[in-house]
C-alpha positions in Angstrom: 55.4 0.5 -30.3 51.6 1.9 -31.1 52.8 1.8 -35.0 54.1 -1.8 -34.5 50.4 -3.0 -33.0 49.0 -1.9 -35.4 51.1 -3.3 -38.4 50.7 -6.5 -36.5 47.1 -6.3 -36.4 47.0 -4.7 -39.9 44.8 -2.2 -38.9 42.3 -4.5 -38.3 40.4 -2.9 -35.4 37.0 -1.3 -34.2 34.9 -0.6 -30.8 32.8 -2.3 -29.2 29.2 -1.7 -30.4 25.8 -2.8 -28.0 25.6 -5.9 -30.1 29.3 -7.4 -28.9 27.6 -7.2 -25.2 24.1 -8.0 -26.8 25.0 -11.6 -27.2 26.3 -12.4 -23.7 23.5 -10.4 -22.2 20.6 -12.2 -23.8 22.0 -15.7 -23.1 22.6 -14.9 -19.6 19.1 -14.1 -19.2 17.8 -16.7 -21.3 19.8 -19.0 -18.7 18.1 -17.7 -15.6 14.3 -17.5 -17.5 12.3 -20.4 -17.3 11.2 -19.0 -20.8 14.2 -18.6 -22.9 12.9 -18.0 -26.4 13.5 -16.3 -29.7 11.3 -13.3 -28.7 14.0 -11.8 -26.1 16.7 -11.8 -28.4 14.8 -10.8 -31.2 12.9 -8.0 -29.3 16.6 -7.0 -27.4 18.4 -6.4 -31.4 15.3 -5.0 -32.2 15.5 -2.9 -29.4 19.2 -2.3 -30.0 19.2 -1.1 -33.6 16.6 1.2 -32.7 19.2 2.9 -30.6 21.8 3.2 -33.3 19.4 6.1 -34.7 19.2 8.3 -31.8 21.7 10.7 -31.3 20.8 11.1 -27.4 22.3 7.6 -27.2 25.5 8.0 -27.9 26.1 9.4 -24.5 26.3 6.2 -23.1 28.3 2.9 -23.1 27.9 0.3 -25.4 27.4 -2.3 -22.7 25.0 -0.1 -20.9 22.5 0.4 -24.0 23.0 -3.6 -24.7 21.9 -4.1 -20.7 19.2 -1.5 -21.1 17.9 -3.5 -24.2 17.5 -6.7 -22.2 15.7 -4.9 -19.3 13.2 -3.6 -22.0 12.6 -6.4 -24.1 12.2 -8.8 -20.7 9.7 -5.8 -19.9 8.1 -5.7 -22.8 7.5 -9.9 -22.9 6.7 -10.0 -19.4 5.0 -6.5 -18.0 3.7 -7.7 -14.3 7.5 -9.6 -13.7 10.2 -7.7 -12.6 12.6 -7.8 -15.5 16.0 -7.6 -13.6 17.1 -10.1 -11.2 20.7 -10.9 -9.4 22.2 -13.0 -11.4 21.9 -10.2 -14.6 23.7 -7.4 -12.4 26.3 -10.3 -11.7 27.0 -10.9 -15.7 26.1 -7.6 -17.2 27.9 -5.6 -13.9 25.2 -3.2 -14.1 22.2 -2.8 -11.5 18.6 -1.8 -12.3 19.1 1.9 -10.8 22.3 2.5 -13.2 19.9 1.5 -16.3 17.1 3.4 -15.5 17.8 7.0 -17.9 18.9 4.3 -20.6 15.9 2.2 -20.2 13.7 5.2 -20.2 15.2 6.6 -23.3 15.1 3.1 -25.0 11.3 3.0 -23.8 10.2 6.1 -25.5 12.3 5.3 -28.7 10.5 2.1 -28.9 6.8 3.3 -28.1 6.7 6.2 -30.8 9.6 5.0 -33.3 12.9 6.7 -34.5 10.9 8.8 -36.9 8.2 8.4 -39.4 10.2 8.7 -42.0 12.8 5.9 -40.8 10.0 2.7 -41.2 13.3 0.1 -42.2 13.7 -1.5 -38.7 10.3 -1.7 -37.7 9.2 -3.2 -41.2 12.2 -5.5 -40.6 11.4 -6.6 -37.2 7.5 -6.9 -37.7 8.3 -9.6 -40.3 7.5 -14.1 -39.3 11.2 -14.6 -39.2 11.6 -12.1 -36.2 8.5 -13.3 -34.5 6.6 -9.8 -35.4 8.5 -8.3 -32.3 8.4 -4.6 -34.3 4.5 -5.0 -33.6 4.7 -5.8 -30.0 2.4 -4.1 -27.7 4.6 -2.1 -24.7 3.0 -0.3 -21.9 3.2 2.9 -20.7 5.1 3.5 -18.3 7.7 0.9 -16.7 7.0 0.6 -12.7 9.6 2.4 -10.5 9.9 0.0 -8.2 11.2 -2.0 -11.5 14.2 0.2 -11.0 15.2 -1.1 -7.2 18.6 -2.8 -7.0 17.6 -6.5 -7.4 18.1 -8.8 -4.2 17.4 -12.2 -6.0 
């Protein structure tokens, strides 16, 4: 039966990468922003293919690091707003204490780079087309209250 699937399908397949979730994620919380703009999904893939270069990362889902990238980049545009809300833990099925390692992980990766030597997705992202997002300024440290599970 698993030969004839696959005949059918003509070996066509793959896995689910952070940027099949990416998509939904990013127009859900362009929906509930008052600010939907370029910059969050262009900060989000930025944040996203960043990810693809760290080996720590592979540890967890696809959707999670996708979710984690949304938290960030909403961060990132917005520092004194909390970046999570209801209806995000509704879509993505994740709350802000599940993303929190990922988040963190994602944070550090995106304020000191994936390596000196690895310049190709900042230099891509800190182009007009992607609204210089690979130059954005990100603070710190993310607030820990940031990380409560989100009542509205």
């Amino acid at each position: 039966m698993e030969a004839s699937v696959l005949n059918y399908l003509k070996f066509e397949m793959t896995v689910p990468t952070p940027k099949c979730f990416l998509r939904r994620f990013v127009c859900t919380a362009q929906v509930f922003d008052e600010d939907s703009t370029l910059h969050l999904e262009f900060l989000a893939n930025y944040i996203c293919e960043l990810s693809l270069l760290e080996y720590s990362l592979l540890c967890y889902l696809p959707s999670l690091v996708a979710a984690s990238s949304v938290f960030l980049a909403r961060f990132i545009l917005k520092p004194t707003k909390n970046p999570w809300n209801s209806s995000l833990s509704y879509y993505t099925r994740y709350t802000p204490s599940e993303l929190r390692v990922c988040v963190r992980v994602l944070h550090r990766l995106f304020r000191f780079g994936p390596g000196r030597d690895l310049p190709a997705i900042r230099g891509k992202y800190s182009q007009h087309k992607y609204k210089f997002v690979g130059k954005k300024y990100c603070p710190p440290s993310i607030p820990t209250d940031f990380f409560q599970n989100a009542t509205s």
